[in-house]
C-alpha positions as CSV (number, residue, x, y, z in Angstrom):
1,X,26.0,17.7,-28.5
2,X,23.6,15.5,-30.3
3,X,22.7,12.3,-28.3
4,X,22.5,9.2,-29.9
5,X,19.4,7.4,-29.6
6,X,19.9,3.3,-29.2
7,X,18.8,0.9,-31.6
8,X,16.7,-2.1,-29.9
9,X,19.9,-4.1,-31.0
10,X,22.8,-1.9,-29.4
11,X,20.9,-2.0,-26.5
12,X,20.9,-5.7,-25.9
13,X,24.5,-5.8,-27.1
14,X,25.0,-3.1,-24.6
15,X,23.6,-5.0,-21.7
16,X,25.2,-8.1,-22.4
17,X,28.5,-6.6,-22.8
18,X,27.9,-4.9,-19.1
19,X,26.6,-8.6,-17.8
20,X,29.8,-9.9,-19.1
21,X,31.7,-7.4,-18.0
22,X,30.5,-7.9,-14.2
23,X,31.1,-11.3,-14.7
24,X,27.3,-13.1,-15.1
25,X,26.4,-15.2,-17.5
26,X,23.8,-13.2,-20.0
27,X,20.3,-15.8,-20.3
28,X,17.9,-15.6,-23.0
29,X,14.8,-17.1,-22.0
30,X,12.2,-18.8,-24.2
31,X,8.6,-17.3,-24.0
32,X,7.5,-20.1,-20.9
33,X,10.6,-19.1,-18.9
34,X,10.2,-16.0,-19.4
35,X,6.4,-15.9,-17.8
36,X,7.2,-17.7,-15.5
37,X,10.3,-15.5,-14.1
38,X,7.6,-12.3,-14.4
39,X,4.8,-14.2,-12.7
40,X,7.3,-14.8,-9.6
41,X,8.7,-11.5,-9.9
42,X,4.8,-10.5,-9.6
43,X,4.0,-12.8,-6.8
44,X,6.2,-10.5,-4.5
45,X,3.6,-8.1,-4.4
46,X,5.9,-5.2,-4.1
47,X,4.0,-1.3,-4.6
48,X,4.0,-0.5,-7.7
49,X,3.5,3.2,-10.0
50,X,0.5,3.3,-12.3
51,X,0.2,5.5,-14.7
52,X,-2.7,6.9,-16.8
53,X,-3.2,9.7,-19.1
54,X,-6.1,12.1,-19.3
55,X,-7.2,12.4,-22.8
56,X,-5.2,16.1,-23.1
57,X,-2.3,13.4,-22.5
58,X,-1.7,14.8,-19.1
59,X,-0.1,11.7,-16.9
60,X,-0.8,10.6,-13.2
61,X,1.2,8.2,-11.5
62,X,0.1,6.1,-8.5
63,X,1.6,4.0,-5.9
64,X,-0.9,1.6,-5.2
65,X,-0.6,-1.9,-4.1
66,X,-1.7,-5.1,-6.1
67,X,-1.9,-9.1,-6.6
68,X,-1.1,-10.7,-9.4
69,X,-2.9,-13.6,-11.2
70,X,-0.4,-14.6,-13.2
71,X,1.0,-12.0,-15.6
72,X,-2.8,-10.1,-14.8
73,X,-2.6,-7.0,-11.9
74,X,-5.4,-6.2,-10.0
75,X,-5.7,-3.1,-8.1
76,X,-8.0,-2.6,-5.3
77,X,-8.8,1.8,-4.7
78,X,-11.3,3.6,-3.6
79,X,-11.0,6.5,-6.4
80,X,-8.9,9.2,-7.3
81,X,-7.9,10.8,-10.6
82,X,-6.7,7.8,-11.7
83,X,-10.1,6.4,-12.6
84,X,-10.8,10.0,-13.9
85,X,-8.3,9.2,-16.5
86,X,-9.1,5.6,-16.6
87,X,-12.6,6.4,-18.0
88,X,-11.1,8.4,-21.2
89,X,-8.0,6.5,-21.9
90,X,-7.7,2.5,-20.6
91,X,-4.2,2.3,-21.4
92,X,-1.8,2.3,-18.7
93,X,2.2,1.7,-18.1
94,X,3.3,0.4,-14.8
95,X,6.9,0.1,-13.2
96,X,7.6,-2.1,-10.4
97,X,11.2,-2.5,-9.0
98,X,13.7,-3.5,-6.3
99,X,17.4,-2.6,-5.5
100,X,19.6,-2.6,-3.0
101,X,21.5,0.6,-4.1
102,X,24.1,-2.0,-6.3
103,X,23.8,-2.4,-9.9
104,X,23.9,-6.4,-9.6
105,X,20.6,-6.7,-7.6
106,X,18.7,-4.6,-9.6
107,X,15.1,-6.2,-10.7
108,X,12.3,-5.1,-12.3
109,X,9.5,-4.9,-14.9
110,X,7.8,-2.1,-17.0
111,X,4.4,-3.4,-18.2
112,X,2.3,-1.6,-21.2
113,X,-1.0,-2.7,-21.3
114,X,-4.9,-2.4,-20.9
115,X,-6.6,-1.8,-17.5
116,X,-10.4,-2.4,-17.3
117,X,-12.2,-1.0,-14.0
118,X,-15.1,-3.4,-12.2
119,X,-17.5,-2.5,-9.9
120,X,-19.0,-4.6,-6.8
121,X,-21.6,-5.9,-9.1
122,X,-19.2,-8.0,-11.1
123,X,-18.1,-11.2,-11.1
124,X,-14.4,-9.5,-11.9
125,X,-14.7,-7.7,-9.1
126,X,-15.5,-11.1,-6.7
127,X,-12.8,-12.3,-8.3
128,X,-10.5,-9.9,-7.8
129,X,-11.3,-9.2,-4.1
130,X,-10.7,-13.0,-3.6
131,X,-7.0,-13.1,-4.8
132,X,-6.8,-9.8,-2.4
133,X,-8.0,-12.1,0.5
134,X,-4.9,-12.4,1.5
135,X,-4.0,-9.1,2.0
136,X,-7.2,-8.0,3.9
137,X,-6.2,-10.8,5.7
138,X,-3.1,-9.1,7.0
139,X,-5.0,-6.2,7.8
140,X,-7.6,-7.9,10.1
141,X,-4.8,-9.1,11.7
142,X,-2.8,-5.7,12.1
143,X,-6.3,-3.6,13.2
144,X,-8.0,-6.5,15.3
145,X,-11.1,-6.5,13.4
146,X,-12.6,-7.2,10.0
147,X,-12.0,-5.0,7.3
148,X,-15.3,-3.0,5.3
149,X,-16.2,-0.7,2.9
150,X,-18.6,1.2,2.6
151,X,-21.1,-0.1,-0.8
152,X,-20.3,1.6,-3.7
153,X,-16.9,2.8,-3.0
154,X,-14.6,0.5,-3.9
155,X,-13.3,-0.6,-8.1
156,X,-11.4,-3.0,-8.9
157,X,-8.3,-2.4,-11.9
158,X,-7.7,-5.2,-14.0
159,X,-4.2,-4.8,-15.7
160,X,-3.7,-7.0,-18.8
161,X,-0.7,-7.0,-19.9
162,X,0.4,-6.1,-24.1
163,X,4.1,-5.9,-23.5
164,X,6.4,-6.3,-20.6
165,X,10.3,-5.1,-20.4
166,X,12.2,-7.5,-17.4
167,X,15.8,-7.2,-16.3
168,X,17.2,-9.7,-13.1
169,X,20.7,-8.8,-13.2
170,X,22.2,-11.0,-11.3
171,X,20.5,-13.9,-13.0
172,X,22.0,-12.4,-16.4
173,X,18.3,-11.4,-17.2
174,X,18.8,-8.1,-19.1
175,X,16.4,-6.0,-21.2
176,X,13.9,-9.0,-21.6
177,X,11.1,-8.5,-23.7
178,X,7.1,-10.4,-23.6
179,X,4.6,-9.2,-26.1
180,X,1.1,-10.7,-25.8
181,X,0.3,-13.0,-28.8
């Protein structure tokens, strides 16, 4: 049986027929909207899979936490393949989504974009470990003492987004696309 592959267009008529069909309204958002339902999406700071590719083209996903600066990810690791990969091929996918088993509340984005990797001696990095305050934050709280690293361990990924699929089903948000300009 040969499968038929859908066309960008069939695919949004698809989903808006589906929308209809479980009775929400299907939105179209302008650009603004649009970042700004991502960048709130983002601001939950669920995990989310990164993946890389080796240079043989041989993937690696991670589950790694992150914060968001507005449509920008930063990962804080300690190493791993990832930055292997990282080194020999900066572009990266990542997938982050919520459901409650039902259709309607599915959410989610898939981002395609650029990650660059800092070290302690960059300002990047002081950035980065400042918008993750909160979360080591959280930790002191949960261990009873300060969090450290030791020097030289830690990188920071910076995620810059090129392109970003988002769906919010039960705001009629289906199969919305963000390119960067």
């Amino acid at each position: 049986m040969q499968v038929h592959e859908l066309t960008e267009e069939e695919r949004n008529r698809m989903c808006e027929q589906w929308l209809k069909m479980v009775g929400v309204e299907p939105r179209h958002l302008s650009r603004e909207e649009l970042e700004q339902e991502i960048a709130e999406y983002l601001s939950k700071n669920q995990p989310c899979s990164l993946a890389t590719c080796s240079r043989d083209g041989i993937p690696r996903v991670s589950v790694v936490d992150y914060i968001n600066d507005g449509l920008v990810l930063y990962i804080f690791s300690e190493g791993g393949d990832k930055f292997k990969n990282l080194s020999q091929n900066n572009r990266v996918a990542v997938g982050i989504g919520t459901s409650a088993r039902k259709a309607l509340s599915c959410r989610g984005v898939n981002i395609s974009g650029i990650a660059d990797v800092f070290t302690e001696e960059t300002a990047e990095f002081a950035h980065g470990v400042k918008i993750f305050s909160r979360l080591f934050n959280n930790l002191k709280e949960e261990m009873g003492k300060p969090v450290e690293f030791p020097k030289g361990l830690m990188r920071m990924i910076r995620v810059t987004p090129l392109k970003m699929t988002y769906h919010h089903n039960r705001k009629g948000i289906k199969n919305a696309h963000w390119e960067s300009k």
